[in-house]
C-alpha positions in Angstrom: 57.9 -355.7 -31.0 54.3 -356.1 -30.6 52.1 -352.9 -29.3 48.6 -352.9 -28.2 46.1 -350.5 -30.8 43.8 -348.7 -28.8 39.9 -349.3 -30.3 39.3 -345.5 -31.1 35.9 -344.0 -29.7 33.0 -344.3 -32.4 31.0 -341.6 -31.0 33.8 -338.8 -31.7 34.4 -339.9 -35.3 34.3 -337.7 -37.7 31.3 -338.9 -39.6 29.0 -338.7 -36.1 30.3 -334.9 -35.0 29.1 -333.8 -38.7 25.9 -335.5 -38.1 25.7 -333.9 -34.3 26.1 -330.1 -35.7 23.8 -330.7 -38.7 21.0 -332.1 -35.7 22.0 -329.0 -33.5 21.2 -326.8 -36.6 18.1 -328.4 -37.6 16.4 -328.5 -34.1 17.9 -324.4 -34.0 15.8 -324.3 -37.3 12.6 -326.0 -36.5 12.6 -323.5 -33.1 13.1 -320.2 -34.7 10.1 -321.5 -37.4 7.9 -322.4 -34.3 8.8 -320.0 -31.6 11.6 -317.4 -32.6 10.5 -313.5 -33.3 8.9 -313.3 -36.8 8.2 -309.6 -36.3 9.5 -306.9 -39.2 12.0 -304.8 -37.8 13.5 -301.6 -38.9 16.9 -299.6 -37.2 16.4 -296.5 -36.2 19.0 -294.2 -34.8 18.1 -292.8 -31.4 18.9 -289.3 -32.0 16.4 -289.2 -35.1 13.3 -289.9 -33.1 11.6 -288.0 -29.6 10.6 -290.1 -26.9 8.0 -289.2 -24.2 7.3 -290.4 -20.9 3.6 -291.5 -20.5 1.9 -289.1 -17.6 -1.3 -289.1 -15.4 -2.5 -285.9 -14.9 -4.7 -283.2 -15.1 -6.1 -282.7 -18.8 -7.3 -279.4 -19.1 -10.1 -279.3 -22.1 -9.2 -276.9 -24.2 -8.1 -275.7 -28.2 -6.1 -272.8 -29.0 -7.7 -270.8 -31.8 -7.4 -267.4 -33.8 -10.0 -264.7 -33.2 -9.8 -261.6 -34.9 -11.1 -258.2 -33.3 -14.5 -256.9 -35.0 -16.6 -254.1 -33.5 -19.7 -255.3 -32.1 -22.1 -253.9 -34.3 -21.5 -253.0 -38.1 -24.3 -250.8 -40.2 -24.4 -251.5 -43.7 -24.7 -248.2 -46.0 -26.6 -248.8 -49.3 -28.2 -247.1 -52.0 -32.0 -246.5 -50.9 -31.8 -244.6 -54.3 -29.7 -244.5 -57.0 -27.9 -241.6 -58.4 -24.7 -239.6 -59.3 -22.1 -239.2 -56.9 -21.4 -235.5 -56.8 -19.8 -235.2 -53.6 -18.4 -236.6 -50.4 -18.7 -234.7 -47.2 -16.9 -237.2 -44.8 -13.9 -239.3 -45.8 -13.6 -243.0 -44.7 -11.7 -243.8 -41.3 -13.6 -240.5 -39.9 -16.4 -240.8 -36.8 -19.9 -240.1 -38.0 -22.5 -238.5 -35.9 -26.1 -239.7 -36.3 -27.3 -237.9 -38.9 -24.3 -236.3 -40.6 -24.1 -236.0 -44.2 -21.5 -238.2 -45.7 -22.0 -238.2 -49.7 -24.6 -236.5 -51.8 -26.0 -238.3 -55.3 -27.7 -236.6 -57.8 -31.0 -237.8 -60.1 -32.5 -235.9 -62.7 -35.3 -238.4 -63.2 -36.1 -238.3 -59.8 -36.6 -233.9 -60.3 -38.6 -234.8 -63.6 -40.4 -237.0 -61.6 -41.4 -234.8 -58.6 -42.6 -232.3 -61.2 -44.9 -234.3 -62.9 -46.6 -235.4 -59.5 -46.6 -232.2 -58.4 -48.7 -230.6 -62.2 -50.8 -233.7 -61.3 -51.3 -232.8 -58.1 -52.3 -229.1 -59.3 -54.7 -230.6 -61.6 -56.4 -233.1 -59.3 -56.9 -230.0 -57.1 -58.6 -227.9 -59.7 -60.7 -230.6 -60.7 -61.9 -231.0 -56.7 -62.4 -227.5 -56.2 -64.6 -227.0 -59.5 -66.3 -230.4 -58.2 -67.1 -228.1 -54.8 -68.2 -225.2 -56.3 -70.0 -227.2 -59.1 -72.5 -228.9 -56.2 -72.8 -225.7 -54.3 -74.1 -224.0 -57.1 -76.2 -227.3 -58.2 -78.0 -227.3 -54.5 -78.5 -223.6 -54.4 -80.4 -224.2 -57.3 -82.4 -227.3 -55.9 -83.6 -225.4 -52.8 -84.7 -222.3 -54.8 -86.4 -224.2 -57.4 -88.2 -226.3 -54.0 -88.9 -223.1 -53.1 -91.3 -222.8 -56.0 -92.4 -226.1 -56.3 -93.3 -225.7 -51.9 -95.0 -222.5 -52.8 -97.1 -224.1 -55.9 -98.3 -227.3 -54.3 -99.5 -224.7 -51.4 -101.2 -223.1 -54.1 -102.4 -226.0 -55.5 -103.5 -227.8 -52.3 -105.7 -224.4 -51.6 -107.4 -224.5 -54.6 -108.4 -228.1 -54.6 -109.4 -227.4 -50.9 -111.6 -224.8 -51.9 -113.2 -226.6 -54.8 -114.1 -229.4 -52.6 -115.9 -227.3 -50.9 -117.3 -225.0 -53.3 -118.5 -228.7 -54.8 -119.8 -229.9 -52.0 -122.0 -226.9 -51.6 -123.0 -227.2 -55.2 -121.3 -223.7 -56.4 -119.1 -225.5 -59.1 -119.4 -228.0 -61.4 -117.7 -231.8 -61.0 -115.4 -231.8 -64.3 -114.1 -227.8 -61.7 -113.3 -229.9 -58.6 -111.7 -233.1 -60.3 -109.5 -230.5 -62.6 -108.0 -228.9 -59.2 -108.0 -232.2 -57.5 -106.0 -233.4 -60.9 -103.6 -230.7 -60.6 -102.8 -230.8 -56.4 -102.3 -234.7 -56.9 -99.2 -234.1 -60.2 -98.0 -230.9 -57.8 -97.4 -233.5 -55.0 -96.3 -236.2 -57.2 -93.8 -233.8 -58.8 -92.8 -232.1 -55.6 -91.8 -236.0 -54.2 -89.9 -236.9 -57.2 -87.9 -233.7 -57.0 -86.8 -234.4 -53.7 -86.1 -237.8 -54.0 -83.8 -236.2 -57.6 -82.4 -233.6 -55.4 -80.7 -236.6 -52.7 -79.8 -238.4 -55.3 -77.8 -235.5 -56.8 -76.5 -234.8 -53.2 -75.2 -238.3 -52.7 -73.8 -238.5 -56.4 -71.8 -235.2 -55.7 -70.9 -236.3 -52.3 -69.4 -239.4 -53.7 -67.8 -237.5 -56.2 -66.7 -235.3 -54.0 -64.9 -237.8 -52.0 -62.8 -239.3 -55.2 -61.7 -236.4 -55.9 -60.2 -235.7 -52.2 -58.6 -239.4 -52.0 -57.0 -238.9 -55.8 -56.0 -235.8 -54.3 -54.5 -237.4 -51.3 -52.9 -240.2 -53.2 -51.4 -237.8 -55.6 -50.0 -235.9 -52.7 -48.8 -239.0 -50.9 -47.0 -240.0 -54.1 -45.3 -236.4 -54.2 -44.3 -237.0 -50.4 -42.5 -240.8 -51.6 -40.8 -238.8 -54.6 -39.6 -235.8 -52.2 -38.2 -238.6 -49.9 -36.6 -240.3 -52.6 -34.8 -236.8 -53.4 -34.0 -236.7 -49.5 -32.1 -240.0 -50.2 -30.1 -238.7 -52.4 -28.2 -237.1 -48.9 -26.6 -240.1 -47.6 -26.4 -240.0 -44.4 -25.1 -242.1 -41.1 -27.6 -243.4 -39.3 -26.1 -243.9 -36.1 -22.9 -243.3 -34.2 -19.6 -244.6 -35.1 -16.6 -245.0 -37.2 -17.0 -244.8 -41.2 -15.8 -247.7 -42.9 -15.1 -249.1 -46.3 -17.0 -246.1 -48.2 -16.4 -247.5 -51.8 -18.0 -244.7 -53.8 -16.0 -242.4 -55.8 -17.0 -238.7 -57.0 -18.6 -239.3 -60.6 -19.5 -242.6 -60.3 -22.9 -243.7 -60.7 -25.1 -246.0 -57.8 -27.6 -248.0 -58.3 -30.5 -249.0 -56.3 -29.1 -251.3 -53.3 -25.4 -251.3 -54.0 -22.9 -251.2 -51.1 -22.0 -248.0 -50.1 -19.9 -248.1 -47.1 -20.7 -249.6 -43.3 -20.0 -247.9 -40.1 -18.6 -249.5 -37.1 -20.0 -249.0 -33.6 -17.1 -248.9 -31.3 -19.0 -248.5 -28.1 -17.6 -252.3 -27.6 -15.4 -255.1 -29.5 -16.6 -258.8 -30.3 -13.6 -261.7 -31.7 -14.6 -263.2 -34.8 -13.4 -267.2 -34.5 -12.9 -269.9 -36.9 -12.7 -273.1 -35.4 -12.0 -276.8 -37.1 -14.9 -278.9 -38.0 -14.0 -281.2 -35.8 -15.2 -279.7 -32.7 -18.8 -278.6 -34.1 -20.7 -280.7 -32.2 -18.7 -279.7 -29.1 -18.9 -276.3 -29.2 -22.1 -274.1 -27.9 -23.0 -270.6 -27.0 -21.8 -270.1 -23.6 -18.0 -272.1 -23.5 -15.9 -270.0 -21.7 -12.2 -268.9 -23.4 -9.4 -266.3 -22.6 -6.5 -264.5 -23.7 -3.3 -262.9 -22.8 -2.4 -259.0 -23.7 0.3 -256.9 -22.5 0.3 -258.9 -19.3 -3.8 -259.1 -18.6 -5.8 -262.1 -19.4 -9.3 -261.0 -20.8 -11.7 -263.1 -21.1 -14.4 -264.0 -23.4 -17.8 -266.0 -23.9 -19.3 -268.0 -27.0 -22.3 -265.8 -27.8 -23.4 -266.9 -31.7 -22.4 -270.3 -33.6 -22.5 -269.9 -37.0 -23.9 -273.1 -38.4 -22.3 -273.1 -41.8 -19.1 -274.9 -42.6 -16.4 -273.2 -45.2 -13.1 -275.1 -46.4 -13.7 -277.5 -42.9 -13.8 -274.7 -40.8 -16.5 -273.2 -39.2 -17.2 -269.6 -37.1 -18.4 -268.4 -33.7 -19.1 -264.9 -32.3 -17.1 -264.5 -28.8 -17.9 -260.9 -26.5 -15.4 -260.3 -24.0 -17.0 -260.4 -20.2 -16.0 -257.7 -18.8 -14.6 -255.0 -21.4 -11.9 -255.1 -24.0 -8.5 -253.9 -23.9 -8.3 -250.1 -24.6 -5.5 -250.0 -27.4 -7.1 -253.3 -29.6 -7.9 -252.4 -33.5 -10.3 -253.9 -35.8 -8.6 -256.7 -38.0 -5.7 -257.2 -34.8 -5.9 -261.0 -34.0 -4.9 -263.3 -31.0 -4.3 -266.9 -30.0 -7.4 -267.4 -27.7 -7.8 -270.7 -25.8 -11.4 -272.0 -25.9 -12.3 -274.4 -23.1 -14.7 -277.0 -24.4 -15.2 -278.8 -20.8 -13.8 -279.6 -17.2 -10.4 -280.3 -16.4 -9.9 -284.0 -14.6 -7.2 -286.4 -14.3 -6.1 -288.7 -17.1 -3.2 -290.9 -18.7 -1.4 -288.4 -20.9 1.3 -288.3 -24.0 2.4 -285.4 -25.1 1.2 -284.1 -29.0 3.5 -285.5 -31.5 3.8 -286.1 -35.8 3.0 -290.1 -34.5 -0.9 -288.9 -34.8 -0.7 -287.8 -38.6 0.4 -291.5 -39.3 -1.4 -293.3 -37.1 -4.7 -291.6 -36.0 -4.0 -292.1 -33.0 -5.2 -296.0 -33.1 -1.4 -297.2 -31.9 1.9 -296.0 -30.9 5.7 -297.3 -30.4 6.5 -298.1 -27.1 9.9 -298.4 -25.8 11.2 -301.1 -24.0 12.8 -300.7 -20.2 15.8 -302.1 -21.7 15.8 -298.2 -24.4 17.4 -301.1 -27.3 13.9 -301.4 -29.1 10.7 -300.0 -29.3 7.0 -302.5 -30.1 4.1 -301.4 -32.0 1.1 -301.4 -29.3 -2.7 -300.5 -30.5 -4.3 -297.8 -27.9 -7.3 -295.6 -27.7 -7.3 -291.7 -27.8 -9.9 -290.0 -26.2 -9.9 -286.0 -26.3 -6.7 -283.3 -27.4 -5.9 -279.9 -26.5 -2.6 -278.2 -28.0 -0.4 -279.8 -25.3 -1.6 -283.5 -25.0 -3.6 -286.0 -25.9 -5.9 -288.2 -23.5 -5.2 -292.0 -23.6 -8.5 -293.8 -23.0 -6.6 -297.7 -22.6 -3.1 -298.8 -24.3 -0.2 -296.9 -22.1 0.3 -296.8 -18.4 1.8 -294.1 -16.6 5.9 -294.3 -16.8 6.0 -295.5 -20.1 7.8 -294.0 -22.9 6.2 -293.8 -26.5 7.9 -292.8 -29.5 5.9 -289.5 -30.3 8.0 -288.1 -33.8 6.4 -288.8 -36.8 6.2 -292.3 -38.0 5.9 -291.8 -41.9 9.5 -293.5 -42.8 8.7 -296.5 -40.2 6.6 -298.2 -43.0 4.3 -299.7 -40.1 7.0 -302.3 -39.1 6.2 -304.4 -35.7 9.8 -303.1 -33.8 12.1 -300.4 -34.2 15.7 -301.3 -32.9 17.5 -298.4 -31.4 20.8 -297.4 -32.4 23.0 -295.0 -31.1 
């Protein structure tokens, strides 16, 4: 019996459904090369990492640092003079009056010394008192020996006065009267140049005189700078305070300008604070900064910024603004926080290991979905110990990946398992 053979459908054969899925997977092909995700990716377990929301609001400008409690005022002991150490009056840790005694040196040059000024001293003396009685004598003998010459020009001057006349009258003879005229004229002559001898001599002596009494002053002065020196030799404190770090031991020798010890004025504290060189160009005399002790918050002001920078550090001077607390020691430290300007509103993230890998130029944002998290670039402006001010990048409600970063290699999206 005949039967009718259905024509089979040619777009179901075999041959055209192989060449449908190889299409399907070519056009799936040429999309994901044009448009699909060509971002690195990297899973990441959830629990491994700490995500924070994004926040607006009020930064408060501040960094925490370490001050360390120093008296406000230190004297530095040191040898004026060197010497021997014989003995030591007042131990170290002990309060020091204003001129107490606190070591005593001894110098045997220094003795030597003194007694050589002093011989000189006795010799210079002499020599001026000799000098005196030396010009005394000398013009006791000038005014009696004017005495004479005074008394023979009178003598003279009458005789030539009386020859002039007797000449004139014709009693004596010319060669008479020129022989007495002669004679007054080399008694005046005389007389004139023994004065004029006799101030010179004065003047001479005078100047001599005055040598003498300055090399005796100078000699003197120097015995005064050599009996000081000897004074020196009694160390002692020049002001009030607390003795501190005396290094000196009995029988050791000092020499001129060595550290001895330093003494502490304790009539107030000052905190002694290194800060990173980061903030030098922020910080100024003046910032304000606090900190908390057995329940009080003192207070404290920048009063001296030391310019110098040590190991990337650098150190300030803060004095408390209204007194210290009274059971603080010298070397005792604490967390101040140091406000470097105003507080105001701004985006915030919280502080987080993500800045030592990135800088802070871009973060890992998660999605909405919580399934994956996108690198993002953003803009950090200032820090305190708490948070860090976002300048652009993040809105408020977002959540950033803030853990460290350092095993994320730098990849575009983190997927988030659980």
């Amino acid at each position: 019996m005949d039967r009718v053979i259905e024509k089979k459908n040619k777009l179901l054969s075999k041959r055209n459904i192989w060449f449908m899925v190889g299409g399907i997977l070519a056009a799936l092909v040429i999309y994901n090369i044009f448009f699909g995700d060509k971002s690195s990716k990297l899973n990441v377990e959830r629990e491994k990492i700490t995500v924070e929301p994004v926040e607006k609001d009020v930064f408060k400008d501040y960094i925490a640092v370490i001050g360390t409690v120093e008296p406000i005022k230190t004297i530095y002991l040191d040898a004026v003079e060197g010497g021997r150490v014989e003995e030591i009056l007042i131990e170290e840790g002990n309060m020091v009056q204003k001129g107490d005694e606190i070591l005593r040196l001894s110098n045997t040059d220094l003795i030597l010394q003194i007694s050589n000024n002093e011989a000189q001293v006795a010799r210079a003396i002499n020599e001026l008192r000799q000098a005196r009685l030396q010009m005394q004598q000398q013009q006791l003998n000038n005014e009696s020996e004017l005495i004479d010459l005074r008394r023979e020009l009178d003598k003279q001057r009458r005789n030539y006065q009386n020859n002039k006349k007797l000449y004139e009258s014709e009693h004596i003879s010319y060669e008479e009267y020129k022989q007495s005229k002669e004679q007054y004229e080399a008694t005046v002559r005389k007389f004139e140049l023994f004065k004029k001898a006799q101030k010179q001599d004065s003047i001479f002596r005078a100047i001599q005189i005055r040598g003498l009494e300055k090399s005796v002053n100078r000699l003197e002065k120097s015995v005064d700078v050599v009996r000081d020196k000897l004074e020196n030799l009694h160390v002692k404190a020049p002001v009030n305070g607390e003795l501190a770090n005396l290094n000196p031991e009995v029988g050791e020798v000092i020499n001129y300008g060595n550290r001895i010890g330093k003494i502490n004025i304790l009539d107030d504290y000052k905190m002694n604070v290194e800060i990173d060189e980061h903030y030098i160009a922020r910080v100024r005399r003046g910032l304000p900064g606090s900190f908390d002790y057995t329940g009080d918050t003192y207070n404290l002001n920048v009063t001296k910024k030391y310019p110098e920078v040590n190991q990337g550090k650098f150190t300030v001077d803060m004095e408390f603004s209204n007194h210290a607390p009274n059971d603080i020691s010298i070397g005792q430290t604490f967390r101040i926080k140091l406000e470097l300007g105003q507080s105001k509103r701004a985006v915030l993230i919280p502080r987080g290991g993500f800045y030592q890998s990135t800088g802070g130029q871009w973060v890992y944002v998660v999605d909405e979905s919580g399934d994956f998290a996108t690198k993002r670039d953003i803009r950090i402006g200032r820090q305190n110990p708490q948070y860090y001010e976002v300048i652009e990048g993040l809105e408020p409600g977002e959540k950033v990946i803030v853990s460290s970063y350092d095993n994320f290699n730098e990849v575009d999206k983190l997927m988030l398992k659980k």
